[in-house]
VEXDREN-2710 file (C-alpha; in Angstrom, 1 decimal):
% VEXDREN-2710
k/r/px/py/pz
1/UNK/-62.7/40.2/33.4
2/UNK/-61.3/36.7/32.3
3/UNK/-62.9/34.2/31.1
4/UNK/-63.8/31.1/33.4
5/UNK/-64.0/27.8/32.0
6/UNK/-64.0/24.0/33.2
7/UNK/-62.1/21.6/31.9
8/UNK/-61.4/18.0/32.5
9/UNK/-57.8/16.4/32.6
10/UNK/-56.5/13.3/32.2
11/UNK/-53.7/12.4/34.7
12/UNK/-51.8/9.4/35.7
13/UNK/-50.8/9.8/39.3
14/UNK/-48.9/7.2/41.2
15/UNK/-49.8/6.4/44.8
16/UNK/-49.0/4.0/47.8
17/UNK/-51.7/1.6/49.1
18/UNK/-51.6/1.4/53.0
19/UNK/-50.6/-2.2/52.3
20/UNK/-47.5/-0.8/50.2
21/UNK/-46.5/1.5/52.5
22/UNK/-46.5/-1.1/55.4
23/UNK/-44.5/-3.6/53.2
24/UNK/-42.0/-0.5/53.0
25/UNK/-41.9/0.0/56.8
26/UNK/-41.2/-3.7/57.9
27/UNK/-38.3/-4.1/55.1
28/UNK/-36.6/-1.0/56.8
29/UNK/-36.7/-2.6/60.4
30/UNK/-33.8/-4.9/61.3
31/UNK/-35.0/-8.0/63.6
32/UNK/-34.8/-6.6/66.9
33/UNK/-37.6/-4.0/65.8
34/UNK/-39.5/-6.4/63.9
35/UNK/-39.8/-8.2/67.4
36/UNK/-41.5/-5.1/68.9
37/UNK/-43.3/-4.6/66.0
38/UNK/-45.1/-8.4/66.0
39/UNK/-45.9/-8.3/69.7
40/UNK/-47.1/-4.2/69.5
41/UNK/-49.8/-5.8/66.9
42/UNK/-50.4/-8.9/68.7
43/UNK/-51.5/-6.9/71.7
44/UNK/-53.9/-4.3/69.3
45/UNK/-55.6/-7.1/67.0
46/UNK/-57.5/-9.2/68.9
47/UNK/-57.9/-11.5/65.6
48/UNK/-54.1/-11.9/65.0
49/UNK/-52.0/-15.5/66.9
50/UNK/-49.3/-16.8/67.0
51/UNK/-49.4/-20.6/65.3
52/UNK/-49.7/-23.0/68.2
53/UNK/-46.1/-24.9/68.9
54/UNK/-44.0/-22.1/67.2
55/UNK/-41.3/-20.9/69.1
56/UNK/-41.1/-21.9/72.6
57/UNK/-42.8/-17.8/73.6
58/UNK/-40.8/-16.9/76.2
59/UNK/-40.7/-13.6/74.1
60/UNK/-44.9/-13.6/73.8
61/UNK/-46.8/-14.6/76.5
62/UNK/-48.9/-16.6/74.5
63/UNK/-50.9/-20.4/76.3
64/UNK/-51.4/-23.0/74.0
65/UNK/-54.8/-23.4/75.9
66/UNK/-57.6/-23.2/73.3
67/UNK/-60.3/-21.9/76.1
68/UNK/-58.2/-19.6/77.8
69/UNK/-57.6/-18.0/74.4
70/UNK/-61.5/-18.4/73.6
71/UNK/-62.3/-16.8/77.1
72/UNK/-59.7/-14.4/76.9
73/UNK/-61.6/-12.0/74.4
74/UNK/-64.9/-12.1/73.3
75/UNK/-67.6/-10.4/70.9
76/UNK/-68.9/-8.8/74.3
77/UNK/-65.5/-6.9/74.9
78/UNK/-66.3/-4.7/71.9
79/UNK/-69.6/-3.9/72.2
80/UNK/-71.6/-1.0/73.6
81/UNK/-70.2/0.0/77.1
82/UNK/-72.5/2.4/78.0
83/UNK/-75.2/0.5/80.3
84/UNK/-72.6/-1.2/82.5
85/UNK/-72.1/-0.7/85.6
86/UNK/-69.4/1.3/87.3
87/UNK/-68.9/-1.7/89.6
88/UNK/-68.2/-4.2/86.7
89/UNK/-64.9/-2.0/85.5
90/UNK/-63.6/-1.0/89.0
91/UNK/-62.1/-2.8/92.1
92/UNK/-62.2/-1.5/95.6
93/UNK/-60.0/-3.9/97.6
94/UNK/-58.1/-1.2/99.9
95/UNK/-59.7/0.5/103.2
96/UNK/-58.5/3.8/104.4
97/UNK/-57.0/2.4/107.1
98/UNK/-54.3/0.2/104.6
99/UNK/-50.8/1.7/104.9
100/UNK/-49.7/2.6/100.9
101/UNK/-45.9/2.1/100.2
102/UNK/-43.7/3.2/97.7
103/UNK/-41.1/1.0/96.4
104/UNK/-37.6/3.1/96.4
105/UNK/-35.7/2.5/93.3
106/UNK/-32.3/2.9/92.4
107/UNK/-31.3/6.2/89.9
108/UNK/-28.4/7.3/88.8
109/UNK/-26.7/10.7/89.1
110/UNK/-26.2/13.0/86.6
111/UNK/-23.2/15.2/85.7
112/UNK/-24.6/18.2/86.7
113/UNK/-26.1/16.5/89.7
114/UNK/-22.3/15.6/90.6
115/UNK/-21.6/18.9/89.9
116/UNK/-24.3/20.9/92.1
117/UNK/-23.5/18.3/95.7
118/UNK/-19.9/18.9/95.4
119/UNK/-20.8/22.7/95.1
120/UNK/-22.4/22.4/98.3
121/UNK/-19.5/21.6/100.3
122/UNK/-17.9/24.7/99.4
123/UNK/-17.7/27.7/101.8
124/UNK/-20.1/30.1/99.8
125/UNK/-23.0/32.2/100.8
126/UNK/-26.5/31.5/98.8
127/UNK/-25.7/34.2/96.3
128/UNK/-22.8/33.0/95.6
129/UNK/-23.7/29.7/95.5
130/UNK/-26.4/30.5/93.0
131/UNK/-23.9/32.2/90.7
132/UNK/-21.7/29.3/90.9
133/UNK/-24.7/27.1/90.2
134/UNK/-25.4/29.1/87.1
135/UNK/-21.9/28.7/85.9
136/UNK/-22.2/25.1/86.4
137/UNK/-25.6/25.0/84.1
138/UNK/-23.2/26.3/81.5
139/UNK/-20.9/23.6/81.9
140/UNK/-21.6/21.0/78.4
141/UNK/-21.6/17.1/78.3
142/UNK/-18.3/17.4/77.4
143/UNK/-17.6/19.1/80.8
144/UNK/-16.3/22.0/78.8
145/UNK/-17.3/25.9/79.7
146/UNK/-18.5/27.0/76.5
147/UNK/-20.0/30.3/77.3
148/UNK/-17.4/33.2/77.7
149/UNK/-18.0/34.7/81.6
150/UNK/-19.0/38.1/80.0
151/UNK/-22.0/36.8/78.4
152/UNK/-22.6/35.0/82.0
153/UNK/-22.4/38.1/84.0
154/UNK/-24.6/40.0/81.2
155/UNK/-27.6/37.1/81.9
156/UNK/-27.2/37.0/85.3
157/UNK/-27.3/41.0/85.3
158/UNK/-30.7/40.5/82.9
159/UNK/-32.5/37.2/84.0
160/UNK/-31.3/37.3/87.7
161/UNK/-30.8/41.2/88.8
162/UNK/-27.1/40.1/90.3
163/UNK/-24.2/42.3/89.2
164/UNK/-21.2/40.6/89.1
165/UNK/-17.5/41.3/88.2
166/UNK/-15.9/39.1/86.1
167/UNK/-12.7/39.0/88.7
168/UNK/-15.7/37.4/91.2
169/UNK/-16.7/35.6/88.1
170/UNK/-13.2/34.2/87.4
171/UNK/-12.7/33.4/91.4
172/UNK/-16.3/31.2/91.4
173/UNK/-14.9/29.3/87.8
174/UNK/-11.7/28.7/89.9
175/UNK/-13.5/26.8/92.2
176/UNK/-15.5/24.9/90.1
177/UNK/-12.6/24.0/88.4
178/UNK/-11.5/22.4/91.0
179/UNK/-14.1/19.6/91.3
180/UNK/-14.0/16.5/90.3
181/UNK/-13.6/15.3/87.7
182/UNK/-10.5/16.7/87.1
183/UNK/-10.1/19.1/84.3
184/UNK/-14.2/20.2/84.2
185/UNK/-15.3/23.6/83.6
186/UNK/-12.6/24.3/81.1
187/UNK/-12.4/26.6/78.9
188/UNK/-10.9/24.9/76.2
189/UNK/-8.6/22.2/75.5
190/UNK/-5.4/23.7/76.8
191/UNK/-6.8/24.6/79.7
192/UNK/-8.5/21.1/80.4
193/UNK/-5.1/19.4/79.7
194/UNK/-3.4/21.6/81.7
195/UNK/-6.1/21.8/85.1
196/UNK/-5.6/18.0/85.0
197/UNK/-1.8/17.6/84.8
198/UNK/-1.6/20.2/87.8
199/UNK/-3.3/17.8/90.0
200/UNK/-0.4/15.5/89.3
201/UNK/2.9/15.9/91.2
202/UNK/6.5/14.3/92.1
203/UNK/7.2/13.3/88.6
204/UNK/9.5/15.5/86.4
205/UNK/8.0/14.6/83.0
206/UNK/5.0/15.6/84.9
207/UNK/6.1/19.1/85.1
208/UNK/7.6/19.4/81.8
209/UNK/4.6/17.8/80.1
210/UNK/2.7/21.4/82.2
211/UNK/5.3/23.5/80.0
212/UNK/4.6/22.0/76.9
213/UNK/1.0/22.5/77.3
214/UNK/1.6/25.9/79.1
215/UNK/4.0/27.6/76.5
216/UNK/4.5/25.2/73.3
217/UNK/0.7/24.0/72.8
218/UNK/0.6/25.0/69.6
219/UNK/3.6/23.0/68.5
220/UNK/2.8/20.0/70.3
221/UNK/-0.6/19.0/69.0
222/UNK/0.8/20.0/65.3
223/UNK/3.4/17.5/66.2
224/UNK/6.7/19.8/65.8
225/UNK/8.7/17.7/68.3
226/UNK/11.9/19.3/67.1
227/UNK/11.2/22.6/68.1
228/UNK/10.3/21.6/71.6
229/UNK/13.3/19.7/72.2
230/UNK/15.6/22.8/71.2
231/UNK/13.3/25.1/72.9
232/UNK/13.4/23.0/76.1
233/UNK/17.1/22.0/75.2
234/UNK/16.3/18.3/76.3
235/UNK/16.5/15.0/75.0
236/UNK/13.5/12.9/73.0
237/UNK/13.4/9.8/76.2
238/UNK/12.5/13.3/78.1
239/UNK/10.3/14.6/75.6
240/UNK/8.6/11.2/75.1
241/UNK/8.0/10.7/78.9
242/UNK/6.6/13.9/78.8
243/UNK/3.9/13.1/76.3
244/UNK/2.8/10.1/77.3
245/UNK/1.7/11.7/80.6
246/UNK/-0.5/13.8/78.2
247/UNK/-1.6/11.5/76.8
248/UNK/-2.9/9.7/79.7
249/UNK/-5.1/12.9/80.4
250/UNK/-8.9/13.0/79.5
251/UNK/-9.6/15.5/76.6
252/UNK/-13.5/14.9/77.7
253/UNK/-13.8/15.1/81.8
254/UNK/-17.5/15.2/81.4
255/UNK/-17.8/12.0/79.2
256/UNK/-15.6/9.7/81.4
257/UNK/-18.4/10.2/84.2
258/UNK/-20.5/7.2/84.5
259/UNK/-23.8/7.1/85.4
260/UNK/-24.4/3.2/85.5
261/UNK/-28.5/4.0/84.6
262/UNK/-27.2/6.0/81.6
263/UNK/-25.2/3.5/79.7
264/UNK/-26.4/1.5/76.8
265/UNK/-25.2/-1.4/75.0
266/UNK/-26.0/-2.4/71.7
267/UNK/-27.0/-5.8/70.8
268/UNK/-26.8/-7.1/67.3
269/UNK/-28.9/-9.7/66.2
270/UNK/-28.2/-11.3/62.7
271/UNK/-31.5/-11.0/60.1
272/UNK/-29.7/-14.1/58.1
273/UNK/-27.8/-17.3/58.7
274/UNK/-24.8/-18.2/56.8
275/UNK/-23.8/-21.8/57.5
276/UNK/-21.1/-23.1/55.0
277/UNK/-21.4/-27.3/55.6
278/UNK/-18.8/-29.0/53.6
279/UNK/-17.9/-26.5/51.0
280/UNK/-22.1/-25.5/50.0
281/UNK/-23.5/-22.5/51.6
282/UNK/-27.0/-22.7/53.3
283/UNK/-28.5/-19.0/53.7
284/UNK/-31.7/-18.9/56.3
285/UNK/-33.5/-16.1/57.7
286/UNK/-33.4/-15.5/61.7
287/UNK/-36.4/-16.4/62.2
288/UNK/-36.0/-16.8/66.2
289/UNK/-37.6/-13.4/67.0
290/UNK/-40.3/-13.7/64.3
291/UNK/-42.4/-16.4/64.8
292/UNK/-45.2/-17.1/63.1
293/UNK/-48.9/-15.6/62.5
294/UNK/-52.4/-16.8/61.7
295/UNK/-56.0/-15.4/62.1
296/UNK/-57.9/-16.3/65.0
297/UNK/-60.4/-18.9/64.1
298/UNK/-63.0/-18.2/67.1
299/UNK/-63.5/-14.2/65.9
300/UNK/-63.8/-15.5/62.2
301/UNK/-66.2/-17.8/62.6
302/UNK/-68.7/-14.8/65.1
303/UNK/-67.9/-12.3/61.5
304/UNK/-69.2/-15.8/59.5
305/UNK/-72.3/-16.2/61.8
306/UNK/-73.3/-12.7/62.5
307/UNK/-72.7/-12.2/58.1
308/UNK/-75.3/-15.0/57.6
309/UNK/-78.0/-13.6/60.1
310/UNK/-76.8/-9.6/59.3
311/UNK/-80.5/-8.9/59.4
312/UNK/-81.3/-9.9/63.0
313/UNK/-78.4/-8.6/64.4
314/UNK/-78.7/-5.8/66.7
315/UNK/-76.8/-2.3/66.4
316/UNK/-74.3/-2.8/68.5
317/UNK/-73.6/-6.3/67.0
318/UNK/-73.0/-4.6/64.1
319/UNK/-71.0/-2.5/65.3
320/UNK/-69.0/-5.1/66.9
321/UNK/-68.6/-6.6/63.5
322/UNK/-67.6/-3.4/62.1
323/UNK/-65.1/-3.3/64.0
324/UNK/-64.2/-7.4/63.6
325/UNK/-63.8/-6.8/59.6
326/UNK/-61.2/-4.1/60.1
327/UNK/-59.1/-5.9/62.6
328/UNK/-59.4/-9.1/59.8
329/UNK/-58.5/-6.7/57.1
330/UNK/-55.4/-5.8/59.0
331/UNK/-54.1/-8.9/60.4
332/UNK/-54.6/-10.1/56.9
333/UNK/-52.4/-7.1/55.4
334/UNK/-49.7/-7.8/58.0
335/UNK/-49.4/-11.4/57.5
336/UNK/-48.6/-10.6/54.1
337/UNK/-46.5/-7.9/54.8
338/UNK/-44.3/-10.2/56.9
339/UNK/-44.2/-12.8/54.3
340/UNK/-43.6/-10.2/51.7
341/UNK/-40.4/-8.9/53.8
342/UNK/-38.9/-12.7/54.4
343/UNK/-39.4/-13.2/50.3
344/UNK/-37.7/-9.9/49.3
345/UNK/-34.7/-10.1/52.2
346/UNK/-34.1/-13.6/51.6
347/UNK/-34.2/-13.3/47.4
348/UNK/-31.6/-10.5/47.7
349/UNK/-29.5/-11.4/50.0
350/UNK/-28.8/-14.6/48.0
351/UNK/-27.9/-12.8/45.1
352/UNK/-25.4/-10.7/47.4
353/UNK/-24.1/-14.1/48.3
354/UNK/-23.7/-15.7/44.8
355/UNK/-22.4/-12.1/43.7
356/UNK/-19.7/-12.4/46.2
357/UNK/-19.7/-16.2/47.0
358/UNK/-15.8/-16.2/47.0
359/UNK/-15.5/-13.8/49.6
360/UNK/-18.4/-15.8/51.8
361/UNK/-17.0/-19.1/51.0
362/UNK/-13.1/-18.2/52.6
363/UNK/-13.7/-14.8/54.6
364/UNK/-10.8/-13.2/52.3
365/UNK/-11.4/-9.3/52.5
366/UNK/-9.5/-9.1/48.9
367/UNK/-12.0/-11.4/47.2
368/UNK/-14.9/-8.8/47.7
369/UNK/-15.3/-7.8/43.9
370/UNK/-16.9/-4.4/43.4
371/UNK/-20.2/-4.0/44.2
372/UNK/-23.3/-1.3/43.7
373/UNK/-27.2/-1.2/44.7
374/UNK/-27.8/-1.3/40.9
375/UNK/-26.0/-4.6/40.8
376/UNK/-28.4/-6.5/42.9
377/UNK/-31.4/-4.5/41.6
378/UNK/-30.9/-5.7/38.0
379/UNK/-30.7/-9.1/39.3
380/UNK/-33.5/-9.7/41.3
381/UNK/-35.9/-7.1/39.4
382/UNK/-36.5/-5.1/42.4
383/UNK/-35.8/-1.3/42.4
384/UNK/-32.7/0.3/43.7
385/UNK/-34.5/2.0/46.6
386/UNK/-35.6/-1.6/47.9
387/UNK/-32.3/-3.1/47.8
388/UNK/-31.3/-0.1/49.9
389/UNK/-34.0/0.1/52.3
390/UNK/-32.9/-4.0/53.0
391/UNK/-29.3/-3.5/52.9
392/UNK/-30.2/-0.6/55.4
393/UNK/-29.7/-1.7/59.2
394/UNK/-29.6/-5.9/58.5
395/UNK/-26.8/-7.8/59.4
396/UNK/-25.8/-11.6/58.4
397/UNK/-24.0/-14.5/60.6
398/UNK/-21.0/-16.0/58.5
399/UNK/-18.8/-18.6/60.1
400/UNK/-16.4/-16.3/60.0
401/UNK/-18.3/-13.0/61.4
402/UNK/-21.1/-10.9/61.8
403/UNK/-20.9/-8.1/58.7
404/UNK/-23.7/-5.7/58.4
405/UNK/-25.2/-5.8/54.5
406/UNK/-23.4/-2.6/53.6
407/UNK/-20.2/-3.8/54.0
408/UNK/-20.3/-5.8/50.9
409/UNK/-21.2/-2.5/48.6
410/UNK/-18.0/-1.0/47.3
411/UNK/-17.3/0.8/44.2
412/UNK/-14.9/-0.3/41.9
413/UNK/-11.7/0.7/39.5
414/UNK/-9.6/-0.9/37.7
415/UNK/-5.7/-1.8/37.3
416/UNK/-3.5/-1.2/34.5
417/UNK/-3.8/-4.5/33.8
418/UNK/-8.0/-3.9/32.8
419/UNK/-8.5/-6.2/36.3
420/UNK/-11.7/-4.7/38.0
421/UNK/-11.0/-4.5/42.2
422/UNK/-13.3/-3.4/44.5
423/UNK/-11.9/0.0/47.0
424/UNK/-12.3/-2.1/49.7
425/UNK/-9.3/-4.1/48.7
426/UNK/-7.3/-0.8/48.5
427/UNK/-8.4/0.7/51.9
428/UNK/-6.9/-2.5/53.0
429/UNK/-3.4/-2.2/51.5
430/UNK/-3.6/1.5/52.6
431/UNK/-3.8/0.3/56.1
432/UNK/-1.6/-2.6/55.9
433/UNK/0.8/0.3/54.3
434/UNK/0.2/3.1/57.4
435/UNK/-0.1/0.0/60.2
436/UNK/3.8/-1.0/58.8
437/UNK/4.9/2.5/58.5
438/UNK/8.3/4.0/60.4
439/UNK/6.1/6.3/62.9
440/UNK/9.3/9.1/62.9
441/UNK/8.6/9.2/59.5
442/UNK/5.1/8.7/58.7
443/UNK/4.1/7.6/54.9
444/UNK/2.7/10.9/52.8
445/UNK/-0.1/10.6/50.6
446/UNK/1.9/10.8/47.5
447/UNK/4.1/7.9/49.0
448/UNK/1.3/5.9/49.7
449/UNK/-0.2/6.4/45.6
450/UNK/3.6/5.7/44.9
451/UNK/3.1/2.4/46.3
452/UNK/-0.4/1.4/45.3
453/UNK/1.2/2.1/41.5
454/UNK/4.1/-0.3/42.2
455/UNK/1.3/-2.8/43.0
456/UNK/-0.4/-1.8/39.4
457/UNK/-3.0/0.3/41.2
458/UNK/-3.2/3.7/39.3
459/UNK/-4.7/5.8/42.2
460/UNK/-4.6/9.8/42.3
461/UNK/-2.9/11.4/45.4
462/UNK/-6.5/12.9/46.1
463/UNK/-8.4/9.4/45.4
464/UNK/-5.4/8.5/48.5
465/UNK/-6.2/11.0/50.6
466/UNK/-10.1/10.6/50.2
467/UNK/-9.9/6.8/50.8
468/UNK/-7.4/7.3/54.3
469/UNK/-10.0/10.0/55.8
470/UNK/-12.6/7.5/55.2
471/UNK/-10.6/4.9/57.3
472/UNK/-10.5/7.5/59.9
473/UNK/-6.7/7.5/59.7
474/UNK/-4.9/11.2/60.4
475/UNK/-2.5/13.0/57.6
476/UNK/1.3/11.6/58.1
477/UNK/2.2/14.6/59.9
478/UNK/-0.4/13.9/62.6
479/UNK/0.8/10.4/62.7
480/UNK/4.2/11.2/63.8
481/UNK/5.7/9.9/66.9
482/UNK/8.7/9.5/68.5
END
């Protein structure tokens, strides 16, 4: 048997205070949330205000009444609830004769939903109907059939007891198919190109833009033009026609159906203010969505009284004032969270600024120098992870812009000269380079390192190719046109 023994250890753990970690949380937000965040604690501490004048509060519903605020809460609101009556928390204004409406509201339509109504015009019985329904529930976003029919037929042969052939199978697609919008249910890429080209008629590049995708696909989205044209035995005006009818065509039926309740625009709002008056730059936080806070001066004057006289309070005074000292502790940790954020966003975003003060001051891409997390973190003492988590989301207003933080992060290299340059001045000769190319004969990679060494820019072909795909820009054979 072995032998038990206690023994005491000595360990040095570190751990987050709920104060640290809520620190953490606002620096992550951008303004927007840290709107929603200040009015979601507004409305669950009773003891946290907005500072009377601040911010005209179209955004908070907040009266600069002193006894509307007074009467608005009270110690009574938090005590005991159990001996008042039912009649004091309910209201009974309606008879049973009152007629109840419903307001209608406008809703959108769905894909699907689209998709099912049109089905219903069609001349099908109701098992037909709800195969063809199943088919459509297999239909993607996308408006693309991803499922093959013989896995459809197995689960409607399990899950629905229907046997069905897949020539039945193929005949309910076909109708489908033939919804709008054009090119849905398809099966994949070819066929969606060319289920949308056959709706078009009259035109001849229309119909030789249905053979290309019918019998050269292959060829035409790897971009061998010259084989089509000797296959076809027709000139490139005809082949060019041709394509740009393709090119017109939706790869994505699905996505270009709009449900106006569906869409969603994104709003930026700037964390800082970058104003450059004659020649000095003036950095300020956006503090329009952020106004300010203070403790409620009625509740902290009850917790001073009832503190005094603790011993003639009753129980559910104490309680009350229980409850009183945790709301103070937390409005108290919150208003120093805020203030926390506003010191640590506005101390390193004006290092980012002096770091990169030619850029700010003229707007000129090619003066960004070469930047890093660890750059910023060594100069305002904070950690790299805090630098991140600010960079993270936050945007700044320039005269010349809105950039978010992360755009000013690069790494960096250097030229045979020993000159450090950021990548981001690269990327931009790259695409000055491609945006200036001859599009029948698109720049290769090796060109295009060719021509960054000409500038005194050693750069590898890979190092090219890496910094193009992150550009988003295609290889030069995928650029081709004619």
């Amino acid at each position: 048997m072995a032998d038990q023994r206690i023994s005491l250890q000595q360990r040095l753990l570190q751990k987050l205070s709920p104060q640290q970690i809520q620190v953490i949380k606002l620096l992550e937000i951008p303004a927007m949330q840290l709107e929603q965040r200040i009015k979601s604690e507004l409305e669950e501490n009773p003891i946290l205000e907005l500072i009377e004048g601040e911010d005209s509060d179209e955004n908070y519903d907040n009266d600069s009444d002193d006894s509307q605020t007074d009467d608005e809460f009270s110690l009574e609101d938090y005590m005991n609830e159990e001996d008042v009556p039912n009649y004091r928390l309910s209201a009974n204004n309606f008879s049973k004769d009152d007629k109840q409406m419903d307001m209608p509201y406008s809703s959108g339509v769905s894909f699907h939903d689209s998709l099912i109504e049109q089905l219903g015009l069609s001349d099908l019985n109701e098992e037909e109907e709800l195969i063809a329904e199943y088919i459509i529930g297999n239909i993607d976003e996308d408006g693309y059939l991803r499922r093959s029919l013989i896995s459809i037929s197995d689960d409607l042969a399990f899950h629905q007891n229907i046997d069905v052939k897949l020539e039945d199978l193929e005949r309910y697609l076909e109708i489908i198919q033939d919804f709008d919008p054009p090119g849905v249910a398809a099966r994949d890429l070819q066929e969606c190109l060319l289920l949308q080209i056959m709706r078009k008629k009259g035109k001849d590049s229309t119909c030789l833009a249905s053979k290309i995708l019918q019998d050269n696909f292959e060829e035409f989205t790897k971009k061998h033009y010259d084989k089509i044209i000797r296959k076809f035995d027709i000139t490139e005006e005809e082949l060019k026609e041709a394509i740009d009818e393709i090119l017109k065509l939706n790869p994505k039926p699905g996505s270009s159906y709009n449900n106006p309740m569906s869409k969603s625009n994104q709003v930026i709002v700037p964390d800082f203010l970058l104003d450059n008056l004659e020649g000095e730059l003036h950095l300020s936080l956006n503090q329009k969505n952020a106004p300010d806070l203070q403790l409620n001066a009625t509740y902290v004057d009850l917790m001073k009284s009832y503190a005094v006289n603790k011993n003639l309070a009753t129980k559910d005074k104490k309680d009350a004032l229980l409850f009183m000292k945790q709301k103070l502790d937390s409005a108290k940790w919150f208003i120093d969270a805020i203030k926390q954020r506003q010191q640590t966003l506005t101390m390193t975003m004006a290092e980012i600024i002096k770091f990169q003060k030619e850029f700010f001051e003229e707007g000129d891409e090619t003066k960004l120098k070469p930047m890093i997390l660890k750059d910023i973190a060594d100069k305002t003492g904070l950690d790299i992870s805090t630098i991140s988590r600010v960079s993270n989301s936050k945007y700044i207003q320039t005269h010349f812009g809105i950039y978010p933080l992360k755009y000013f992060f690069s790494e960096g290299m250097q030229t045979d000269t020993g000159e450090e340059v950021s990548t981001r001045e690269i990327k931009s000769i790259l695409q000055e380079c491609i945006a200036n190319e001859d599009k029948r004969h698109p720049v290769t990679d090796e060109k295009l390192a060719l021509i960054l060494k000409e500038k005194s820019y050693i750069v590898a072909r890979r190092t090219v190719a890496k910094y193009r795909e992150q550009l988003g820009i295609p290889v030069a054979r995928m650029r081709k046109e004619l």
